[in-house]
C-alpha positions in Angstrom: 0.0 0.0 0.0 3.0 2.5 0.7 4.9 2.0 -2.4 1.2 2.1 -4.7 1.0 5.8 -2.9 4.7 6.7 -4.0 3.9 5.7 -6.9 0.7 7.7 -7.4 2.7 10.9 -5.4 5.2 10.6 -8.1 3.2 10.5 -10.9 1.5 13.6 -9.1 4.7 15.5 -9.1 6.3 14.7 -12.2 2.8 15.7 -14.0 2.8 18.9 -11.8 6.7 19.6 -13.5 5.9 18.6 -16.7 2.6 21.2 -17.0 5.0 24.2 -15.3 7.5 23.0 -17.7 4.7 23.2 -20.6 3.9 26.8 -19.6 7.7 27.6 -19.1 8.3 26.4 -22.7 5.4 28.4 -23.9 6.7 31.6 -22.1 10.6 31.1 -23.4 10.5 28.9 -26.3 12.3 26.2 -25.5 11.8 22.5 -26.8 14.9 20.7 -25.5 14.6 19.9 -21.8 10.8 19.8 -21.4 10.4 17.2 -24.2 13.2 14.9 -21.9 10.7 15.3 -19.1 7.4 14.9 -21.1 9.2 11.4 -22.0 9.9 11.1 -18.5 6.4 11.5 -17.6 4.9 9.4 -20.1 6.8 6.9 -19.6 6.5 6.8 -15.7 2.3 7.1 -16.3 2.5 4.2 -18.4 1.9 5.6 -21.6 3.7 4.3 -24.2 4.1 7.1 -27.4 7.1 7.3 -29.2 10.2 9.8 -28.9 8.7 11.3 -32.5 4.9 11.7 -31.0 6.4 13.5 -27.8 8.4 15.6 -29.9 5.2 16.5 -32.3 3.6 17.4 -29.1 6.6 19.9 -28.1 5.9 21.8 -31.7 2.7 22.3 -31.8 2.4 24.3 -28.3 5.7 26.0 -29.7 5.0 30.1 -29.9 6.4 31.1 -33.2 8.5 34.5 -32.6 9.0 37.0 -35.0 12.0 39.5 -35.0 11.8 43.0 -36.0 14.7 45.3 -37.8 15.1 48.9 -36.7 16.1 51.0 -40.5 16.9 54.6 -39.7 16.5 57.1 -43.1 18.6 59.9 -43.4 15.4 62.4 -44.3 13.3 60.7 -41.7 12.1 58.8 -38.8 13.4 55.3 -37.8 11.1 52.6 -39.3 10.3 49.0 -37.7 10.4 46.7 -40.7 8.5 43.1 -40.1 10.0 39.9 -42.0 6.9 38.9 -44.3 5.0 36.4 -42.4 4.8 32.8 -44.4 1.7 31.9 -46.0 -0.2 29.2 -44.6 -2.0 27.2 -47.4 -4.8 26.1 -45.6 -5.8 29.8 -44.0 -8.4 31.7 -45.4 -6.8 35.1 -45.1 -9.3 37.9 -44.6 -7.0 41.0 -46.0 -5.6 40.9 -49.6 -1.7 41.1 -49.3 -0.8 44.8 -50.9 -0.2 48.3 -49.7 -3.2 50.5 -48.4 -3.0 54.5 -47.5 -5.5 56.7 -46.4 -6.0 60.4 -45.5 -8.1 60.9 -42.4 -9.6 64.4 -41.3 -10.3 64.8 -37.5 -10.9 68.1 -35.4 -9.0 69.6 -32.8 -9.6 73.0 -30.6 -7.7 74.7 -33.4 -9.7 73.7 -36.1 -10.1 70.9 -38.8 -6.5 68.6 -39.4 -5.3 65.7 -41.7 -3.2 62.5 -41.0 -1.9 60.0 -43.9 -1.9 56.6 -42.8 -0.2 53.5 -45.0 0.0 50.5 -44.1 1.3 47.1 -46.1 -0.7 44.4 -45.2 0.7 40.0 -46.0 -1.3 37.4 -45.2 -3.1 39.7 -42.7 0.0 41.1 -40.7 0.8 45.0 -41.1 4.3 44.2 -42.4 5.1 47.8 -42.4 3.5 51.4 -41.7 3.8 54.9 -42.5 2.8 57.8 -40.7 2.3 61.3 -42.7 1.5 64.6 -40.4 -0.6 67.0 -43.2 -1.5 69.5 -40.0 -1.2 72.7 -40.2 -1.7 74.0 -36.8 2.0 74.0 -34.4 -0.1 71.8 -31.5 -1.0 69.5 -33.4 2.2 69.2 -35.5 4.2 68.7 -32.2 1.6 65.8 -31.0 1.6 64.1 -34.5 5.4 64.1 -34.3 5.2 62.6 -31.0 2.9 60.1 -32.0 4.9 59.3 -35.5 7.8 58.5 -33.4 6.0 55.7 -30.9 3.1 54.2 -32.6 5.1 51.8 -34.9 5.6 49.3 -32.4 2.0 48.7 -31.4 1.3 48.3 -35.2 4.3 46.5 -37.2 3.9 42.5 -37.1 0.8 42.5 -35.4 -2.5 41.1 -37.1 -5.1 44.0 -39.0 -7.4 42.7 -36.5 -6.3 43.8 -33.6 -4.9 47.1 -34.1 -6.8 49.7 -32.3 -4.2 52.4 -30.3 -5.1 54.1 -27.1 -3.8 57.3 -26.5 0.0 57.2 -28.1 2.5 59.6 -26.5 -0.3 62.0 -25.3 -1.7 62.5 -28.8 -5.3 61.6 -27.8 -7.4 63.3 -31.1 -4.2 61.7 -33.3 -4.8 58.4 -32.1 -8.6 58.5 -32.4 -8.1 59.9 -36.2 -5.2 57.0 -36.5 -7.7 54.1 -35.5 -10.1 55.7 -37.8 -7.8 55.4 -40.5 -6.7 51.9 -40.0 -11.4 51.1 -40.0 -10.6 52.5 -44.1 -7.9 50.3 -44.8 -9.3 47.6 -43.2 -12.7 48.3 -45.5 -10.1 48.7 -48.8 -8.0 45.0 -47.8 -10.8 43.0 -47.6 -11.6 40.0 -49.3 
């Protein structure tokens, strides 16, 4: 009866590892050492799948990362430019891949403004953004350069979908015109 209980206690805590492990990996990345110890627990709970099945589980709860390359231009601001993500032939993608700009009146205190937005859109990832200030007014020209400068990483690799900025850099009535901008190029890139 005391060893069945080891047993079971060990079972316990080598599951317990192998699920923080499984989150660990998830967080970091890492395949090598948690697919030792998923072998290790599967074989210790009796269950018999091969080194190839245990290693097909470690890739599918893999996280793909994506690594982003600062380019600064001479003439202009530093751009974040996305690798293009790989098409997946069995996705229906809801954007067409291609490049998509707008111009995007919005009011201020001062009077009526203008933003240009452009965005380059693959397989439903912003690959790459512009930012154009076409203000007029000096407040709003020093907010829209404060907001050209930090916006690019809340927009660059991520999905069409889910862009929608809060406040950037203080530049509330930028950010409100930006998100309105990104609902017309989301209208031009669909399918």
């Amino acid at each position: 009866m005391e060893r069945k209980k080891y047993l079971i206690y060990t079972i316990s805590a080598i599951s317990f590892i192998s699920v923080g492990l499984g989150i660990a990996k998830l967080i970091t990345g890492s395949n090598t050492q948690i697919s030792d110890i998923n072998n290790t627990h599967n074989k210790a709970a009796g269950d018999n799948i091969s080194e190839q099945q245990a290693n097909n589980i470690d890739t599918a709860t893999s996280l793909p990362t994506v690594e982003a390359s600062a380019v600064t231009d001479v003439n202009g601001p530093t751009q974040i430019v996305m690798p293009t993500p790989t098409a997946d032939p069995t996705y229906i993608y809801k954007y067409n891949n291609g490049s998509y700009s707008v111009t995007v009146d919005y009011s201020t205190p001062d009077g009526v403004e203008k933003i240009g937005v452009s965005f380059t859109v693959q397989n439903d990832v912003v690959v790459n953004s512009q930012f154009t200030d076409l203000s007029k007014d000096k407040k709003s020209k020093q907010y829209n350069r404060l907001f050209g400068q930090n916006y690019q990483s809340q927009v660059n690799g991520k999905p069409l979908d889910s862009i929608q900025l809060s406040n950037v850099s203080g530049a509330s009535l930028t950010t409100q015109a930006f998100n309105k901008a990104v609902d017309q190029i989301r209208m031009q890139a669909r399918n």
